[in-house]
C-alpha positions as CSV (number, residue, x, y, z in Angstrom):
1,X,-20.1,42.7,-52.4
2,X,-17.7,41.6,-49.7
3,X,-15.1,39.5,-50.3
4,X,-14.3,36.4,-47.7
5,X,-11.4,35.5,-46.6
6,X,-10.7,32.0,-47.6
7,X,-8.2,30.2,-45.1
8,X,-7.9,26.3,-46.2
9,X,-5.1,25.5,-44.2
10,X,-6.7,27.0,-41.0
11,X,-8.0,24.3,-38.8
12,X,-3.8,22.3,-39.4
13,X,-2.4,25.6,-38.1
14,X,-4.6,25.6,-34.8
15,X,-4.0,21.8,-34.4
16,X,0.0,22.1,-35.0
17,X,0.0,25.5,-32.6
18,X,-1.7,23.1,-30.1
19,X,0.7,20.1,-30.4
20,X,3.5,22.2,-30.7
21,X,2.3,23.8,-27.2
22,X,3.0,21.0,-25.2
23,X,5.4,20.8,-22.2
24,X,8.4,18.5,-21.9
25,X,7.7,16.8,-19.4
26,X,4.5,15.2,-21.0
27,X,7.1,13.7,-23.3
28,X,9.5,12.3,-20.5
29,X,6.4,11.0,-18.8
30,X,5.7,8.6,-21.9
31,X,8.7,6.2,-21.1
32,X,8.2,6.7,-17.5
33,X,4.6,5.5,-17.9
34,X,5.7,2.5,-20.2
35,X,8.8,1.2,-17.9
36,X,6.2,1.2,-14.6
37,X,4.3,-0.5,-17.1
38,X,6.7,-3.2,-18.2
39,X,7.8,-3.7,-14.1
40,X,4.1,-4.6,-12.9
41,X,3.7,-6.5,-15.8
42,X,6.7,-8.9,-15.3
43,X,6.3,-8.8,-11.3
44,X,2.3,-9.8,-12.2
45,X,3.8,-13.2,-14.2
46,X,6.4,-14.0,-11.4
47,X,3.8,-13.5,-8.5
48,X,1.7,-15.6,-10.5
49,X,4.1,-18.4,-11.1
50,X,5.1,-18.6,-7.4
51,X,1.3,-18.8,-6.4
52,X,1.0,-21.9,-8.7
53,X,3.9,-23.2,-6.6
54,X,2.7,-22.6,-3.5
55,X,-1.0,-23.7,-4.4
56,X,0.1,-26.9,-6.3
57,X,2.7,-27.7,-3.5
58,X,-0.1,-27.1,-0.1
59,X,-2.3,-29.9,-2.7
60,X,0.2,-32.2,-2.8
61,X,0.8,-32.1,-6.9
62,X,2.5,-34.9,-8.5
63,X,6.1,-33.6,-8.8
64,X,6.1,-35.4,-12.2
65,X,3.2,-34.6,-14.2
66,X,4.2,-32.1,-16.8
67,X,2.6,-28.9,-15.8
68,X,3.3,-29.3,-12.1
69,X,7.1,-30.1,-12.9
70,X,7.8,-27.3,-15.7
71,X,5.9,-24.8,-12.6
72,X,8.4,-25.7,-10.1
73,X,11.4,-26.0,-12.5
74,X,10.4,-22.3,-13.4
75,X,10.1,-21.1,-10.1
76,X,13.3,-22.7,-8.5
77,X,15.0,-20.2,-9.4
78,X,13.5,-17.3,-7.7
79,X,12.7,-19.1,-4.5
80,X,15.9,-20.9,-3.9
81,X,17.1,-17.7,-2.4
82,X,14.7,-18.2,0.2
83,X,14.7,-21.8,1.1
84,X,17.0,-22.1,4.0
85,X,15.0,-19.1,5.7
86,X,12.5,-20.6,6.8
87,X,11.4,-24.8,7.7
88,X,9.1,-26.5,5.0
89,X,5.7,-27.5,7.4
90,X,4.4,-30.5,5.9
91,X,1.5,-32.9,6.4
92,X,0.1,-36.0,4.2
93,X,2.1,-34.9,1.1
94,X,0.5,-31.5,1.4
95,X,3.5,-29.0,2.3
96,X,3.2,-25.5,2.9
97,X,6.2,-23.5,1.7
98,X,7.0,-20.5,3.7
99,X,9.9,-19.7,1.2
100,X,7.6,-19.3,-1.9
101,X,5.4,-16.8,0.3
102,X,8.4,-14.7,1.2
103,X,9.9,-15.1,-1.9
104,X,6.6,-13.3,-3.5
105,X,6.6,-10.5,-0.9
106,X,9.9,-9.3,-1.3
107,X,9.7,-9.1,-5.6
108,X,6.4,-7.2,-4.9
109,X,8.7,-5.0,-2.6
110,X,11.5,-4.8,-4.7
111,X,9.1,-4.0,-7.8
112,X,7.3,-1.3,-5.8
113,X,10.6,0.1,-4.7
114,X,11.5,0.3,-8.6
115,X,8.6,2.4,-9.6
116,X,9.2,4.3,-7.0
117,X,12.3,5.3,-8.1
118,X,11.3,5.3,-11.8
119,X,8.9,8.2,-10.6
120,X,12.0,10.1,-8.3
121,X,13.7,10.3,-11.6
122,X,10.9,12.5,-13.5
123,X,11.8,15.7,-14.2
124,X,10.1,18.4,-11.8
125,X,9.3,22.2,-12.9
126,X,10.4,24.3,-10.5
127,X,6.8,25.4,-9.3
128,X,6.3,21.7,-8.8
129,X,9.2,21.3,-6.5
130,X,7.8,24.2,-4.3
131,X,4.4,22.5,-3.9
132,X,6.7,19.1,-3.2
133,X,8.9,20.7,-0.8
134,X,5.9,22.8,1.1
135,X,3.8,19.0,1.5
136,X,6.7,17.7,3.1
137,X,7.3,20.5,5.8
């Protein structure tokens, strides 16, 4: 009779062969991933916050009701920067705010230019680089 070879372990000594295989820069690209991540996430609730402004201030919201004064209480803050830039057009009680809308395109530029350089600080292999280096030319 033949004997057999009886391996029990086998199939964890593939898997851990496998998982210990992996480059390093999979694992820098974990925090990478999760700090783009956490930026879109935090410029999505400010965007969002400033477009209640803008929408509730073009209807011509009543400055005291609760949810419209907590709104622009929260948003002064990130549009006062902006106010003197340019003149508030208003009609009827309806206003349009310039401010608020340039206000929300320079966090979606400063956010962009964050993940950009969130992604400029990922570590490169050298065969990587080449490729890089050879688009650019």
């Amino acid at each position: 009779m033949a004997s057999s070879v009886y391996l029990p372990h086998y199939p964890l000594i593939i898997f851990m062969a496998v998982y210990t295989a992996t480059p390093y820069a999979t694992n820098r690209a974990r925090p990478l991933y999760r700090g783009t991540q956490v930026v879109w996430y935090v410029l999505g609730i400010l965007e969002a916050v400033l477009a209640f402004r803008f929408v509730l201030r073009l209807l011509g919201a009543n400055p005291y009701a609760g949810f419209t004064h907590f709104i622009y209480t929260l948003s002064y803050l990130f549009v006062y920067p902006f106010q003197a830039v340019f003149r508030v057009t208003a009609v009827s009680g309806s206003v349009f705010e310039w401010s608020t809308l340039l206000a929300m395109l320079v966090y979606w530029l400063i956010a962009l230019a964050l993940i950009r350089l969130f992604v400029m600080s990922k570590p490169v292999t050298r065969p990587e680089a080449t490729v890089k280096l050879e688009e650019q030319e």
